[in-house]
TORROBA-653956 format. One line per 2 residues: number of its first residue (from 1); their letters; for each residue x, y, z of N, C-alpha, C. Coordinates in steps of 0.05 Angstrom, whole numbers, plus 32768, in hexadecimal, padded with zeros to 4 digits. Layout:
REM residues N
NUM = A = X/Y/Z/X/Y/Z/X/Y/Z; ...
REM end
This chain:
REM residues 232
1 = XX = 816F/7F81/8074/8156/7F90/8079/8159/7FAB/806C; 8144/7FB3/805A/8148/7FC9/804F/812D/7FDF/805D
3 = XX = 8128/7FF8/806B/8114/7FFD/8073/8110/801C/8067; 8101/8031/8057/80FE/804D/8050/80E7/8051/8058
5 = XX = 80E6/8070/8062/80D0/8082/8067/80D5/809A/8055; 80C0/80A0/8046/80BF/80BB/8033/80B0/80CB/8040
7 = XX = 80B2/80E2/8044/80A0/80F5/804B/80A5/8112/8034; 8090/8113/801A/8092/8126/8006/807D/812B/7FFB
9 = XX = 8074/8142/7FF4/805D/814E/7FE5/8067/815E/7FC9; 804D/814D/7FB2/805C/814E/7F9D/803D/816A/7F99
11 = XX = 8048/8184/7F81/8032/8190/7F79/8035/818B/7F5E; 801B/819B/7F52/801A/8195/7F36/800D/81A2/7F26
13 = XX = 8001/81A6/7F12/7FF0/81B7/7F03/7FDE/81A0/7EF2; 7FE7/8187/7EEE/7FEA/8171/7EDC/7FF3/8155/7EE6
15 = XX = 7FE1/8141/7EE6/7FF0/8126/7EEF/7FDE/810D/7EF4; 7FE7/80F2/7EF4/7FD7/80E5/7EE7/7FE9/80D0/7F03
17 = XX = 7FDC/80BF/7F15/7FED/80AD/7F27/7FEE/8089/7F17; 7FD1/8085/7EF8/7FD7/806B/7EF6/7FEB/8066/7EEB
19 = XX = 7FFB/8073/7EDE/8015/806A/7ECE/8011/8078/7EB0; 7FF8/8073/7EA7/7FEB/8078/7E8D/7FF2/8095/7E83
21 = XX = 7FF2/808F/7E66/7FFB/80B0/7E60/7FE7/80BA/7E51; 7FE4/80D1/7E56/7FCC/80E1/7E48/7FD4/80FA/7E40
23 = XX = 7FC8/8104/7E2F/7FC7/811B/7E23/7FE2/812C/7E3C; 7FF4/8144/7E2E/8006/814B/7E47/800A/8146/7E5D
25 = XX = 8009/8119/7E5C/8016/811D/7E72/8003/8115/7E92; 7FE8/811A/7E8B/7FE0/811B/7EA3/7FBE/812D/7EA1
27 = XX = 7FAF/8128/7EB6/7F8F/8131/7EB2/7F8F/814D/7EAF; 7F82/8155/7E92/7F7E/816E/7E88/7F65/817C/7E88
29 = XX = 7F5E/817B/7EA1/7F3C/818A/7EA2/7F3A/81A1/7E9C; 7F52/81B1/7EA9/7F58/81D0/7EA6/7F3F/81DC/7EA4
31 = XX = 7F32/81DF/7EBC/7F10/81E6/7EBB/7F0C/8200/7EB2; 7F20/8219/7EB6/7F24/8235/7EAD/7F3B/822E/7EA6
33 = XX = 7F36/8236/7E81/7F54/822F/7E72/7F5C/8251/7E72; 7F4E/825E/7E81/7F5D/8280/7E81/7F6A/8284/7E9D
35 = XX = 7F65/826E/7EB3/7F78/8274/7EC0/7F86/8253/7ECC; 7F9A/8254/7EBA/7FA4/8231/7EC4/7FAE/8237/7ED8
37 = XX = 7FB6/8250/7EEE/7FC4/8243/7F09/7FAE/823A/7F16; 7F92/8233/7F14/7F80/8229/7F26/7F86/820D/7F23
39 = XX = 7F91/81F8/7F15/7F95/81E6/7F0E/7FB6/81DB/7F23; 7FBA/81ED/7F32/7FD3/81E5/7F3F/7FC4/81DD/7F55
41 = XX = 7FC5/81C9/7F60/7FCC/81B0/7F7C/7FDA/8199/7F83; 7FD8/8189/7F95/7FE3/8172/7F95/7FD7/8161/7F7F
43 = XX = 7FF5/8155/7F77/7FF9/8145/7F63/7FE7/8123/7F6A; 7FE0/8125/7F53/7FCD/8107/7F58/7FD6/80EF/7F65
45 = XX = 7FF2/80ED/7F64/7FFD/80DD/7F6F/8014/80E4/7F83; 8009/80F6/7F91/8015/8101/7FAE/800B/80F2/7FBC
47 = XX = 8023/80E7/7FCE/801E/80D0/7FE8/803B/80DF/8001; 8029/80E6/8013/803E/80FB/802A/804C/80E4/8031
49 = XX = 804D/80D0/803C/8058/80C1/804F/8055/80AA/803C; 806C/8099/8044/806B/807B/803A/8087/8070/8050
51 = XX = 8075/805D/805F/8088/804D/806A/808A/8026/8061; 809F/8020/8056/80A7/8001/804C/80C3/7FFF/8058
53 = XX = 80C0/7FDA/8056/80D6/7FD1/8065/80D4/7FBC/805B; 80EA/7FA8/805C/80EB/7F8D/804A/8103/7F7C/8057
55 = XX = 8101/7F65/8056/8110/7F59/8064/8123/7F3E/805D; 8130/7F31/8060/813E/7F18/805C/8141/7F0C/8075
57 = XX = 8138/7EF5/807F/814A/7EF1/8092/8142/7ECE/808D; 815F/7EC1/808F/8166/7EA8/8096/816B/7EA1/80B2
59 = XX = 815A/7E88/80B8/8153/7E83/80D2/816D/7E72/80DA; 8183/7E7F/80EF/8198/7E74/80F8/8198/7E50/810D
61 = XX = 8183/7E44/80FC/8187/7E28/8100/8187/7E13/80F0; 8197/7E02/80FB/8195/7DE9/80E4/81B0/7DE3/80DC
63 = XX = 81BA/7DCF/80D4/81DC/7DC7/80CF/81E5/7DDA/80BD; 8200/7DEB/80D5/820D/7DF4/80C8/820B/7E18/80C9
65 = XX = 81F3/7E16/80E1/81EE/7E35/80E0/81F3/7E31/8103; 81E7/7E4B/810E/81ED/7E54/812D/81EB/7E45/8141
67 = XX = 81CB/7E39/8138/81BF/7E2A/8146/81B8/7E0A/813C; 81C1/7DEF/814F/81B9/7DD9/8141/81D2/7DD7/812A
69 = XX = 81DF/7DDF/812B/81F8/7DD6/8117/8201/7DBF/810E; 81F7/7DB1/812A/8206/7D93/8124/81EA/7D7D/812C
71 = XX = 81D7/7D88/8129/81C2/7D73/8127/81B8/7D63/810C; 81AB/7D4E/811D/81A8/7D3B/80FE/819B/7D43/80F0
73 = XX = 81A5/7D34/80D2/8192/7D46/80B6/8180/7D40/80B3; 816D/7D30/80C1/814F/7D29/80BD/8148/7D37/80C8
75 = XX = 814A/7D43/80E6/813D/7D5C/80EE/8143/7D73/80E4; 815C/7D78/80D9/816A/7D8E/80C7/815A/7D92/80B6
77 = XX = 8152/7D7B/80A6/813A/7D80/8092/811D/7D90/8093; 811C/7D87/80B4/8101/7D91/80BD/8100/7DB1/80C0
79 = XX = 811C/7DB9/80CF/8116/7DCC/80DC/8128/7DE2/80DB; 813E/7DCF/80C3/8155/7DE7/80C2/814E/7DF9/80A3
81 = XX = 8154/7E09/809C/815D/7E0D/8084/8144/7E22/8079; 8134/7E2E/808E/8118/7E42/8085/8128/7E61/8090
83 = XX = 810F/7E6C/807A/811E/7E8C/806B/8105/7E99/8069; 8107/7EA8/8072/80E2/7EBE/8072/80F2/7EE0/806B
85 = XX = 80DF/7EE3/805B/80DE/7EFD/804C/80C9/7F07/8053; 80C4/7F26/804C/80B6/7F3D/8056/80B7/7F52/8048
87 = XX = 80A1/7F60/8042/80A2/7F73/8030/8087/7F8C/8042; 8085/7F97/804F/806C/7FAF/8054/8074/7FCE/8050
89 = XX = 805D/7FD3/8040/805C/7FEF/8044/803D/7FF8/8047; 803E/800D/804F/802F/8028/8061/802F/803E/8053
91 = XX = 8014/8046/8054/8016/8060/8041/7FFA/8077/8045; 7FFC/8086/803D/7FE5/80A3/8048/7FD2/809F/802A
93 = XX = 7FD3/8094/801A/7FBF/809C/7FFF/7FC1/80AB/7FF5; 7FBB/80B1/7FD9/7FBE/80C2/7FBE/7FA2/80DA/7FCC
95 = XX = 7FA3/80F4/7FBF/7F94/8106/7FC7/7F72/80F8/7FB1; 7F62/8105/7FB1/7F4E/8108/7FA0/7F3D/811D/7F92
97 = XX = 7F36/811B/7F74/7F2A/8121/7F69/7F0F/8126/7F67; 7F00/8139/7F68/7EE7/813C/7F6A/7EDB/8142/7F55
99 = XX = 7EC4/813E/7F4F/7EB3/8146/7F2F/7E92/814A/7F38; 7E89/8153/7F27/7E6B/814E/7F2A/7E54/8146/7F1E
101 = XX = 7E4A/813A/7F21/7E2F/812E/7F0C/7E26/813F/7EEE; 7E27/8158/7EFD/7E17/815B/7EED/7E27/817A/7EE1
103 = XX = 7E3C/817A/7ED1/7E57/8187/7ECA/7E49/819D/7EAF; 7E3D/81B8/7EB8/7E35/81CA/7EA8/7E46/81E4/7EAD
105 = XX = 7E60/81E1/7E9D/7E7A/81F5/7E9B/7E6E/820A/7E7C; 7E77/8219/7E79/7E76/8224/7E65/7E8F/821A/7E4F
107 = XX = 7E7F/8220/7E37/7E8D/8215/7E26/7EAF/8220/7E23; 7EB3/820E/7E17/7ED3/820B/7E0E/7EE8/8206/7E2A
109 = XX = 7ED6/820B/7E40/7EE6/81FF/7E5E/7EE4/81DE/7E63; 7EEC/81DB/7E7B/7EEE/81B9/7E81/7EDF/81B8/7E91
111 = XX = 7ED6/819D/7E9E/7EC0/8199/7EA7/7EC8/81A8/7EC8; 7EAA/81B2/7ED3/7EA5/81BD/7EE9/7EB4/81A5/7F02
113 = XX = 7EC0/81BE/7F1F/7EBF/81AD/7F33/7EAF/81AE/7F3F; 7EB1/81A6/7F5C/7E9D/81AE/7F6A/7EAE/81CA/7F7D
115 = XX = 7E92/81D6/7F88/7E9D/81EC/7F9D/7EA1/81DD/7FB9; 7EBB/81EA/7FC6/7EBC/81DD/7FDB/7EAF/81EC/7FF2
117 = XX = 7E96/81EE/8006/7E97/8201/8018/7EA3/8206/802E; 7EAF/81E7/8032/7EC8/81E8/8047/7EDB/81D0/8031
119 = XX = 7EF1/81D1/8048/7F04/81BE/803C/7EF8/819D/804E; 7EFB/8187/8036/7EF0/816E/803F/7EFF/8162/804F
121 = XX = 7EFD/8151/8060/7F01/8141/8081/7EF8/8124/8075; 7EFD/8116/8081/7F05/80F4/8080/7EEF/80EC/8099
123 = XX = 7EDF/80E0/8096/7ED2/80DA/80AB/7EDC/80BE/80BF; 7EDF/80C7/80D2/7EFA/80AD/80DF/7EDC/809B/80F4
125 = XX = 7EC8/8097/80F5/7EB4/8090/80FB/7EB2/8079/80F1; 7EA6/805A/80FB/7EA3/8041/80F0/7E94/803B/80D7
127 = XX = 7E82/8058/80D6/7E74/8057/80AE/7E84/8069/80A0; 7E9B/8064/809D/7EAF/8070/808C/7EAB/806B/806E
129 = XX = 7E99/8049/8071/7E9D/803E/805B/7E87/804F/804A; 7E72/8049/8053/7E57/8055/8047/7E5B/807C/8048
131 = XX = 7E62/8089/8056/7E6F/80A1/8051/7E88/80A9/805B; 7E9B/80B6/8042/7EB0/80AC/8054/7EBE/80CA/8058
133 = XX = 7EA5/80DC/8046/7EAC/80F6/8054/7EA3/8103/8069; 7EA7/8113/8085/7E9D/8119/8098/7E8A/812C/8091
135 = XX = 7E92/813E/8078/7E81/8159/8077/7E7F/815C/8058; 7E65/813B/804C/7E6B/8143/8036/7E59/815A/8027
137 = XX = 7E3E/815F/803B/7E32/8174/8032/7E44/8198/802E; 7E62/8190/8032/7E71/81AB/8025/7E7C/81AB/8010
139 = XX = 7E76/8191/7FFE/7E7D/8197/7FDF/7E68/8198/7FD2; 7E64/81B0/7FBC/7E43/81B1/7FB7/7E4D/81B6/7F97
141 = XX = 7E35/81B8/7F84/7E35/81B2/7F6C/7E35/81DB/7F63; 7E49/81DE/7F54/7E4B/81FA/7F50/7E38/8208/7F42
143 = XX = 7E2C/821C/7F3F/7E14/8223/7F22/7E20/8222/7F0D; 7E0D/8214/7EFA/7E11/8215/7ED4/7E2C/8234/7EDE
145 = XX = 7E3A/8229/7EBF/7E50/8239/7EB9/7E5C/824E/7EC7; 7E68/8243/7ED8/7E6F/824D/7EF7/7E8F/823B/7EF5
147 = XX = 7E9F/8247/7F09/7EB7/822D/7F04/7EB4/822B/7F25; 7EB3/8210/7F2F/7EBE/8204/7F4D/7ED2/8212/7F55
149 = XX = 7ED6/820E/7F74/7EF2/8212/7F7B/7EFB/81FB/7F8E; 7EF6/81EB/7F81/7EFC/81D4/7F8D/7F11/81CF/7F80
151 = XX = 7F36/81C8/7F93/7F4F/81C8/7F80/7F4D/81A7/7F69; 7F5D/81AA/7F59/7F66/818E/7F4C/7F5F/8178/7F59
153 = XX = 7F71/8177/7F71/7F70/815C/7F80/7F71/8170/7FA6; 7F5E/815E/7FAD/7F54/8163/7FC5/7F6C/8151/7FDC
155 = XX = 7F75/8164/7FEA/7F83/8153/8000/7F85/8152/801A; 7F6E/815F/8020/7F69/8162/803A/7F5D/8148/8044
157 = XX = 7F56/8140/8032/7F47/8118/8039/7F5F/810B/8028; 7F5F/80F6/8024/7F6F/80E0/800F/7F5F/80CB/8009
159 = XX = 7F64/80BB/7FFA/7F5F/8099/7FEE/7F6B/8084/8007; 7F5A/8079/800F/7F64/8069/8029/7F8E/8059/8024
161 = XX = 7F95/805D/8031/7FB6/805F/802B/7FB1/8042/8032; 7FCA/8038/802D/7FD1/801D/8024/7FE3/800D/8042
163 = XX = 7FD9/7FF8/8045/7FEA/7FE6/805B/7FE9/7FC6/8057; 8002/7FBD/8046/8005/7FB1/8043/8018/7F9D/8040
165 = XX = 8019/7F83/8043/802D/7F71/8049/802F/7F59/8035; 804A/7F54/8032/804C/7F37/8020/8062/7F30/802C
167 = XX = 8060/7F0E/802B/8070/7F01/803E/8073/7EE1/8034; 8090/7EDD/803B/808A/7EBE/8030/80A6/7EAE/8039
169 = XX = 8098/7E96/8034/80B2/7E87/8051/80C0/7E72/8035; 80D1/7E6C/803B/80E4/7E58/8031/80F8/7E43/8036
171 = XX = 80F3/7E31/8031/8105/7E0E/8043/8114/7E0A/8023; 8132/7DFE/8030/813F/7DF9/801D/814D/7DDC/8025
173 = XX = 814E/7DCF/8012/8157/7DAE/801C/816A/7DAF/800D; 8184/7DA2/801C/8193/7D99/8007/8193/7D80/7FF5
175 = XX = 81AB/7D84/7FE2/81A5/7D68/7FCD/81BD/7D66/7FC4; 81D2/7D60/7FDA/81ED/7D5F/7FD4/81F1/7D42/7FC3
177 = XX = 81D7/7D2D/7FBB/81D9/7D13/7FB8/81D7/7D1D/7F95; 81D0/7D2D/7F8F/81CA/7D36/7F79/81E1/7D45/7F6E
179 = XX = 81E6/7D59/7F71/81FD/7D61/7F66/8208/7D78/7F83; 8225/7D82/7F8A/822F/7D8E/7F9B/821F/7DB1/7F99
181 = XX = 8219/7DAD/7FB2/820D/7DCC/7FB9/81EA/7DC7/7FAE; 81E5/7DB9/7F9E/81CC/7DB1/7F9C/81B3/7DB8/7FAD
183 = XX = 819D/7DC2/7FB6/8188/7DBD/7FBF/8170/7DCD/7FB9; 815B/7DC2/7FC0/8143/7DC7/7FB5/812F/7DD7/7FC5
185 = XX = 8128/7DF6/7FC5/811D/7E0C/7FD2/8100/7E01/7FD1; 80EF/7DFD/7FEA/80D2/7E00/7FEF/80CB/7E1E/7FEC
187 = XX = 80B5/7E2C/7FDF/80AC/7E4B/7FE0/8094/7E4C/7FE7; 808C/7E56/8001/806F/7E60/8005/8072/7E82/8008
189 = XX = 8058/7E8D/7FEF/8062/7EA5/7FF6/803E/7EAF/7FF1; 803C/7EC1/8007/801C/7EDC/8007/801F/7EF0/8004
191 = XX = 8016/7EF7/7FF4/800D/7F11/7FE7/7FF5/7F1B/7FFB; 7FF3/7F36/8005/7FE5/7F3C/8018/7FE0/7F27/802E
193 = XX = 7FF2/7F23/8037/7FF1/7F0D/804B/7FE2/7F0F/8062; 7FDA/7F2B/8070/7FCA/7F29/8087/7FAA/7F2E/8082
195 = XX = 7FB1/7F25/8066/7F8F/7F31/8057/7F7B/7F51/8064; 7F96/7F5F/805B/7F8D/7F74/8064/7F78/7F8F/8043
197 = XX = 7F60/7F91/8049/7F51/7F99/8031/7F62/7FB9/8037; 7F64/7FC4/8012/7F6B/7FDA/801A/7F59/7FE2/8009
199 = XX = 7F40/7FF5/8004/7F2C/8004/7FFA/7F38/8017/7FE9; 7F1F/801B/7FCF/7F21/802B/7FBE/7F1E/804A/7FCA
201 = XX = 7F1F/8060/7FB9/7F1D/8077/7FC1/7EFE/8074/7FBF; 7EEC/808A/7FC7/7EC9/808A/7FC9/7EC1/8090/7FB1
203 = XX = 7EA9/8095/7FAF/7EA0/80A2/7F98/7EA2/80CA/7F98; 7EAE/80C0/7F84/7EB6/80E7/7F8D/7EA7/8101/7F73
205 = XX = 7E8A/80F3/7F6B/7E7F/80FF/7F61/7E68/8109/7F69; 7E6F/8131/7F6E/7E5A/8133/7F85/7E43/813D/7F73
207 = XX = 7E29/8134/7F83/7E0F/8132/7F75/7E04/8119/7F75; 7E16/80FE/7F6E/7E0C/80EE/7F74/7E0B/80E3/7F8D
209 = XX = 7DE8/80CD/7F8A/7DDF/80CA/7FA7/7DF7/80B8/7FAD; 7E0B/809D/7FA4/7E27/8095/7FB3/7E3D/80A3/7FB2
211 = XX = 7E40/80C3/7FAF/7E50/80D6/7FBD/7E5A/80CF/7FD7; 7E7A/80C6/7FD2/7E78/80C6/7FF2/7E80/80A1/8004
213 = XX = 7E73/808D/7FEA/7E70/8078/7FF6/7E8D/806C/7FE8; 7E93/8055/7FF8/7EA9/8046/7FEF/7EA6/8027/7FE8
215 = XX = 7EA0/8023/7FCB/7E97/800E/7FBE/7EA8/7FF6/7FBA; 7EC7/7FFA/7FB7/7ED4/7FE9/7FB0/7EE9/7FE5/7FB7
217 = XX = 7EF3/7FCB/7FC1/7F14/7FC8/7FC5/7F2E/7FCC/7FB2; 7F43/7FD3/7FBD/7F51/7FDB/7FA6/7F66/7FBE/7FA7
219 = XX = 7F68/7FB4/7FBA/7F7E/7F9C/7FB6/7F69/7F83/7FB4; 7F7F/7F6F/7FB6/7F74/7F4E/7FAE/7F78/7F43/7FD0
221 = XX = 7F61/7F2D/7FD1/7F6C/7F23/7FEE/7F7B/7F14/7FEC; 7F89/7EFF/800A/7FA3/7EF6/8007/7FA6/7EE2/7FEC
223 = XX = 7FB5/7EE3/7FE2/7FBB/7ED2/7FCD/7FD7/7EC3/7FDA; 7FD8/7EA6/7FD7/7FF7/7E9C/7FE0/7FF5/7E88/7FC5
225 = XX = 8014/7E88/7FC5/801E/7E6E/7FAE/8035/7E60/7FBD; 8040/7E4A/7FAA/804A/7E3D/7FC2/805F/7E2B/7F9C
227 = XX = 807A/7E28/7F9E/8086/7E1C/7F94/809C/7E0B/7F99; 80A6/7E09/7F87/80BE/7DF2/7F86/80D8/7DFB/7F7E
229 = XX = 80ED/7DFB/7F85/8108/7E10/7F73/811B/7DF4/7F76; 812C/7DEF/7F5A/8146/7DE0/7F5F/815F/7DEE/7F5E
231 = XX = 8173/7DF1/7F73/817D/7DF9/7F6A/8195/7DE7/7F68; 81A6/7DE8/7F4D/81C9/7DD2/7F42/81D9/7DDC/7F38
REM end
């Protein structure tokens, strides 16, 4: 059994969480290129907490193990010889990025944020989905050539954090008739196995009227496969 908890905050000036590389590295809005320390916050792919754990475990029955050692191999077949694996992790979500419809910066700057008039809240209420900020009338659209002060990445809210499980069981028969040590692995294995949906971040362009709403899932539902292994 292997189990880690991280608890770390990454900052940044610059940073990009899909993998992809872009120009230095990471998103270059630099909305006032006369003063880049406004461009310092959490890093796009700052996640405070992450708890995973993963597992092995062989079920101590069946000929030759703890339990049932010496029972017959037709029921041995049935009931000895299964192996379940485990994989979950837990997590707080990446911060978010804000923009606005309608982005009138002065020239040679990057596009406008929004102003924040308070810091944004997570609305923990059953229409989370349809708004999922509590107070989104406090991000407002800044005046033509004006700069936001809304930071990089916003983290007082997050992107719905992640809980998720994969899991998969395994029967192994022998086939000592075949060659010595011989036998052949059954594999059932799920991917999101408790079909748990984990949601996209909202729409985080303020001005528009789906400001706010949460349109899309970010994972797949359960998917299982199921094979055959020899092993000689």
């Amino acid at each position: 059994m292997l189990g880690t908890y991280v608890f770390s905050k990454s900052l940044d000036d610059t940073s990009v969480a899909c993998g992809c590389t872009t120009w230095l590295g990471g998103a270059t809005s630099l909305q006032d290129p006369n003063k880049r320390f406004l461009e310092k916050s959490a890093s796009q792919f700052d996640i405070p907490q992450v708890l995973q754990f993963s597992y092995v475990y062989q079920l101590p029955l069946g000929r030759g193990k703890q339990f049932g050692g010496s029972m017959n191999s037709v029921v041995d077949a049935v009931i000895g010889g299964w192996q379940t694996n485990g994989i979950w992790r837990f997590d707080n979500g990446m911060p978010l990025s804000l923009s606005v419809s309608n982005s009138r910066p002065l020239p040679t700057y990057g596009a406008q944020r929004p102003s924040l008039l308070n810091a944004l809240q997570r609305n923990n209420g059953s229409d989370w989905l349809n708004q999922y900020f509590a107070n989104p009338q406090d991000a407002v659209t800044p005046a033509a050539f004006t700069v936001g002060n809304a930071p990089r990445e916003i983290s007082t809210v997050r992107a719905p954090g992640t809980a998720t499980t994969a899991l998969s069981l395994f029967k192994q028969f022998k086939l000592s008739q075949l060659r010595e040590g011989s036998f052949m692995e059954l594999r059932a294995e799920a991917f999101n196995a408790l079909n748990h949906p984990q949601f996209s971040p909202p729409n985080l362009t303020v001005g528009s009227s789906a400001f706010g709403k949460v349109t899309s899932q970010a994972n797949s539902a359960r998917q299982v496969q199921m094979g055959l292994k020899l092993y000689f």
